[in-house]
C-alpha positions as CSV (number, residue, x, y, z in Angstrom):
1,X,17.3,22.0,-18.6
2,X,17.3,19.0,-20.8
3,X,18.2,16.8,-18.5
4,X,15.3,17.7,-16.6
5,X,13.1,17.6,-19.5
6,X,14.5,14.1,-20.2
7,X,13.3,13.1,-16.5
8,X,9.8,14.9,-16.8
9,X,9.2,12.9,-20.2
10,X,10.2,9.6,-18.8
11,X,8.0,10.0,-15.8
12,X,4.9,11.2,-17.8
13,X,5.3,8.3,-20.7
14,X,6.0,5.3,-17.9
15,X,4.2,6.2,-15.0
16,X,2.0,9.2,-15.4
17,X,-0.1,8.3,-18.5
18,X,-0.5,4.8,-17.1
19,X,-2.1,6.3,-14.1
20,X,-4.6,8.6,-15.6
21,X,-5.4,5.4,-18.0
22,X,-6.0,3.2,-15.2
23,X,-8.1,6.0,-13.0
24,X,-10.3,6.4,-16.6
25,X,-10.8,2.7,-17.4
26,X,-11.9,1.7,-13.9
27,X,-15.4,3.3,-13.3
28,X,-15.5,2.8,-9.2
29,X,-18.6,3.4,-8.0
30,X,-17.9,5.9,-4.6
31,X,-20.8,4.8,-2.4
32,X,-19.4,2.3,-0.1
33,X,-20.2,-1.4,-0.9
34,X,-22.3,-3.8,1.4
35,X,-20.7,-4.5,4.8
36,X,-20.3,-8.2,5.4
37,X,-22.4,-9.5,8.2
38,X,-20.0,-9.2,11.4
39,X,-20.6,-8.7,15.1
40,X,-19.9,-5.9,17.2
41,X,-16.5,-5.9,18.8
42,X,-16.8,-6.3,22.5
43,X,-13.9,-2.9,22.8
44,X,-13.2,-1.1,19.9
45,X,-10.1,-1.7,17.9
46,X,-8.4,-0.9,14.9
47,X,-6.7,-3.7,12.6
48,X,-3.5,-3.1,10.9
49,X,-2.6,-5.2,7.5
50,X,0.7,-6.3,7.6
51,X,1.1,-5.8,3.9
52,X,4.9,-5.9,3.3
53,X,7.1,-7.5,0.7
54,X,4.6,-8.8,-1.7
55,X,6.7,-8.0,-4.7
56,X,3.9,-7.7,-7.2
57,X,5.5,-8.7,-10.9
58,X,8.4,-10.8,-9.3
59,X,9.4,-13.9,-11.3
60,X,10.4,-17.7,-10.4
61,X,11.0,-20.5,-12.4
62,X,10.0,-23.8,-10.9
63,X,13.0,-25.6,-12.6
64,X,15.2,-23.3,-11.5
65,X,14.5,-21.9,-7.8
66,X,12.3,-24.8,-7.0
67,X,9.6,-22.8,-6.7
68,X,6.9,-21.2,-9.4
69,X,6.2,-17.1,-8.5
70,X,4.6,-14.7,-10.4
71,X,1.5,-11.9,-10.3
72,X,-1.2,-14.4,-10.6
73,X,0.1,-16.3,-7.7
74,X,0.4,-13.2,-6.0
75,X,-3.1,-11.9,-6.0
76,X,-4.6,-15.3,-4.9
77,X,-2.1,-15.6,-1.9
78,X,-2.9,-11.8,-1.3
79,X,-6.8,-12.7,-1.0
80,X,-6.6,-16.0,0.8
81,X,-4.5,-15.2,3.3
82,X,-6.8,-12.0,3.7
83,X,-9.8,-13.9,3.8
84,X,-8.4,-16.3,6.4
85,X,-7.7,-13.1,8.4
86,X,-11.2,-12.0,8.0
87,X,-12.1,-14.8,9.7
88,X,-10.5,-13.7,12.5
89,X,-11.8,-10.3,12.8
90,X,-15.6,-12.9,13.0
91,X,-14.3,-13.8,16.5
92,X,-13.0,-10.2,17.8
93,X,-15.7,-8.4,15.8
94,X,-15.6,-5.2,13.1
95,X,-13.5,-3.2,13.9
96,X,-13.8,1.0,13.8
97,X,-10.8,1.1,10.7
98,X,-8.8,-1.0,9.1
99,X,-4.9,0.6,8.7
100,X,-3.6,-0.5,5.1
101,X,0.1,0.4,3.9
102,X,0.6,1.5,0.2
103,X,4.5,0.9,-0.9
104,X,6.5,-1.4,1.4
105,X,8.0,-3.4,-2.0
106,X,4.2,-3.9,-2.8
107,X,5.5,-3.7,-6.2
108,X,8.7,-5.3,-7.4
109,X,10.8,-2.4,-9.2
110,X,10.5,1.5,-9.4
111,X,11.9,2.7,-12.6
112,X,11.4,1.3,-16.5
113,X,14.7,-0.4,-16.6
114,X,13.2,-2.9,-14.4
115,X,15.6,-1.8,-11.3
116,X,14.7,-1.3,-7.5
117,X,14.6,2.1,-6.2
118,X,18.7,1.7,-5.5
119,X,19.1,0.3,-9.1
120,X,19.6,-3.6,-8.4
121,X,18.8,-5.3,-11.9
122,X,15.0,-7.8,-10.8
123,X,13.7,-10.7,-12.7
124,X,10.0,-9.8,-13.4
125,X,7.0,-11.5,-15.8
126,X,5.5,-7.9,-17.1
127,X,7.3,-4.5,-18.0
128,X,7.8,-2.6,-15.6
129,X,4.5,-0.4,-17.2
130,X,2.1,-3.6,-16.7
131,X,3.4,-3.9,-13.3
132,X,2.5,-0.1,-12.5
133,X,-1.3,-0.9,-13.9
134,X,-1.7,-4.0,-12.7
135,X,-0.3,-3.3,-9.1
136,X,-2.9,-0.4,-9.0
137,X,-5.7,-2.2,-10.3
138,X,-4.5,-5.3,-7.8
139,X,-4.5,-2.6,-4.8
140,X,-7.7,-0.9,-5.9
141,X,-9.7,-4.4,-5.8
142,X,-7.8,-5.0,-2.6
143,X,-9.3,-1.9,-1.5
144,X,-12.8,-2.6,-2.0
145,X,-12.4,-5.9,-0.4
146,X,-11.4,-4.0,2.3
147,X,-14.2,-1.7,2.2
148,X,-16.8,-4.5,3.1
149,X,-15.3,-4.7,6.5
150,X,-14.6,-1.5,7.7
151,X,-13.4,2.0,6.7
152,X,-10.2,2.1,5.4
153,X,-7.0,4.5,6.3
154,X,-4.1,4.3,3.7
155,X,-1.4,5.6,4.7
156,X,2.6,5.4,3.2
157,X,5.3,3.5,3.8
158,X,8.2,3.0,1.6
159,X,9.9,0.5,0.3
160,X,13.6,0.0,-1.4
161,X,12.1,-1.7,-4.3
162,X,9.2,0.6,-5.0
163,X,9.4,3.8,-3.3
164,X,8.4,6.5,-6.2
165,X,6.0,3.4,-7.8
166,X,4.5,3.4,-4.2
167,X,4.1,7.2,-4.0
168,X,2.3,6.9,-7.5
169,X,-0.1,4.0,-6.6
170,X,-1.1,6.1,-3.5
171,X,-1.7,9.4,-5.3
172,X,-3.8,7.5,-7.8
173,X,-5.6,5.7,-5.2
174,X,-6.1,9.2,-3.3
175,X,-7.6,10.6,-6.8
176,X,-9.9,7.3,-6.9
177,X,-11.1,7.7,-3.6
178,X,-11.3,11.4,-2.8
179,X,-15.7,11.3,-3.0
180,X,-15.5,8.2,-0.6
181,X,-16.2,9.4,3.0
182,X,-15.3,5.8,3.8
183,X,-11.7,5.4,2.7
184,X,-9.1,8.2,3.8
185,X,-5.8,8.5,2.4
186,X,-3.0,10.2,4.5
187,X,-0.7,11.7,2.0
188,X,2.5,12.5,4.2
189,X,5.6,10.8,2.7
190,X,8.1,11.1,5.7
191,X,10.4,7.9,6.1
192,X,8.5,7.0,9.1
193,X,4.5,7.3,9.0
194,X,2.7,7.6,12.6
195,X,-1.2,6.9,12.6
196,X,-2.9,7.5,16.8
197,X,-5.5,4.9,17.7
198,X,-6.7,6.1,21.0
199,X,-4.2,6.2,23.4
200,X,-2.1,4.3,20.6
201,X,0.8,5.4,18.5
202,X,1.0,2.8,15.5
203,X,4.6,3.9,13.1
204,X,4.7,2.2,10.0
205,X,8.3,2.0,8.5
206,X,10.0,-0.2,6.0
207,X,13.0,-2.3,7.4
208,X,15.3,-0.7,5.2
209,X,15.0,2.6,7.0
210,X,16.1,1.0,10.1
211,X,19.6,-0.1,11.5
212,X,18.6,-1.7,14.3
213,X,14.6,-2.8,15.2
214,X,15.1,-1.9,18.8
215,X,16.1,1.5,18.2
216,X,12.7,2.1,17.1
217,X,11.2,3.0,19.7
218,X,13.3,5.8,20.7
219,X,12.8,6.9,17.4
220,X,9.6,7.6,17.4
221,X,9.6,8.8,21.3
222,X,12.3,11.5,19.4
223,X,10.4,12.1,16.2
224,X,6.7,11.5,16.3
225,X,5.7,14.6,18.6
226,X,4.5,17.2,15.6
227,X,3.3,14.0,13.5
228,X,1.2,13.0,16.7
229,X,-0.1,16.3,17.0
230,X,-1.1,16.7,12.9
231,X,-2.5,13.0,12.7
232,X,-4.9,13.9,15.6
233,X,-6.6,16.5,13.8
234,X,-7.4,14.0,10.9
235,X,-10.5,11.7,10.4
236,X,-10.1,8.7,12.3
C-alpha cells in the first residue's frame, strides 16, 4: 500500500498537476480557426504526419557532437518542415483529415529521473517537468496549425522514450479538445493503432514494437479485424 501510494504521489506531483496547469493556463478557443485558402482535391484523401522521433527536450553540444540540438531548435524544424509540407497539400488539394500521432518519442524521457520508458539515463536542456509542459503546449500549437488545413484525428502510438508522457499529452489534449467537433481523439492505447480511410487500413506503430518491418503486414492481416470493425463506427 505504500508503495503504491509512493507511485500515485509521484505521478500526481510530476505529471498530473502539470497537466491540469497547462489545460488552465491555455484558454483555447474551441470554434475552429480560419481554413487557409486551398483547392479542392481532385479525389479525396487523407494525409498522414509522419511525426516520429522528434525528441522534444533532447540536448547537443556543438563542441561536443558537432552539432547544436535542443527544444527551440525543435519547434522551428517541426514548423518548417510542416509548412514546406503544406505546400504540398496546395498542389494535391485539402484533404478530408489530417492523421496526427501523439507519442512516438515526441518527447525525450518518461519519468522524473530523466530516463526513457526502459530506464536508459538522456541528456536533456529542461526537467523532465518543463519538458511535459512544454511538449503539450508545443503539440497543442501544432494542433491548431493543423486545424487550418483540415480536421484533425489524433490517434496513439507509443514510443520507448515516452510512452506514459505520450499517453498523458494525449489525454490532456483529448480534455482540450473534447467541445471541438473538428479535432477527434481516438483514445485506444493498444501497441498497434489501426485508423480505416475508405477502403484503406493505415496501422501506426513505433519501431520498437516490431522485430522485423516486413512482418507487419501479417500482423495486422492477424490482429486488426475487431480494431477494423470499432474504428468504422467512429467519426471519420
Amino acid at each position: 500500500v505504500q508503495k503504491d501510494a509512493l507511485k500515485w504521489a509521484q505521478y500526481e506531483a510530476h505529471t498530473l498537476r502539470p497537466i491540469i496547469a497547462a489545460i488552465e493556463s491555455s484558454g483555447r478557443d474551441t470554434y475552429p480557426p480560419p481554413r487557409v485558402d486551398i483547392k479542392d482535391a481532385a479525389s479525396p484523401y487523407a494525409a498522414v504526419v509522419g511525426l516520429s522521433d522528434l525528441d522534444f527536450g533532447i540536448y547537443s553540444d556543438a563542441g561536443e557532437n558537432w552539432a547544436e540540438y535542443n527544444r527551440d531548435i525543435t519547434r522551428t524544424r517541426l514548423f518548417e518542415t510542416s509548412t514546406q509540407a503544406l505546400g504540398m497539400m496546395n498542389r494535391l488539394g485539402r484533404p478530408d483529415k489530417i492523421i496526427l500521432p501523439i507519442g512516438s518519442d515526441f518527447l525525450h524521457v518518461d519519468n522524473d529521473l530523466n530516463n526513457t520508458t526502459r530506464g536508459t539515463p538522456q541528456d536533456s536542456d529542461c526537467t523532465p517537468a518543463e519538458m511535459l509542459i512544454g511538449g503539450l503546449r508545443l503539440m497543442e500549437d501544432y494542433v491548431e496549425f493543423l486545424r487550418t488545413i483540415s480536421d484533425v484525428h489524433l490517434v496513439l502510438m507509443s514510443g520507448n522514450h515516452d510512452r506514459m508522457m505520450g499517453l498523458s499529452i494525449m489525454l490532456a489534449l483529448e480534455a482540450l479538445y473534447r467541445d471541438c467537433e473538428d479535432v477527434f481523439v481516438d483514445r485506444s492505447y493498444t501497441p498497434r493503432q489501426y485508423v480505416t480511410y475508405g477502403n484503406n487500413l493505415i496501422a501506426c506503430v513505433h519501431r520498437d514494437r516490431e522485430c522485423k518491418t516486413p512482418d507487419l503486414a501479417g500482423h495486422m492481416a492477424s490482429s486488426s479485424a475487431d480494431s477494423c470493425l470499432e474504428s468504422a463506427s467512429k467519426p471519420v
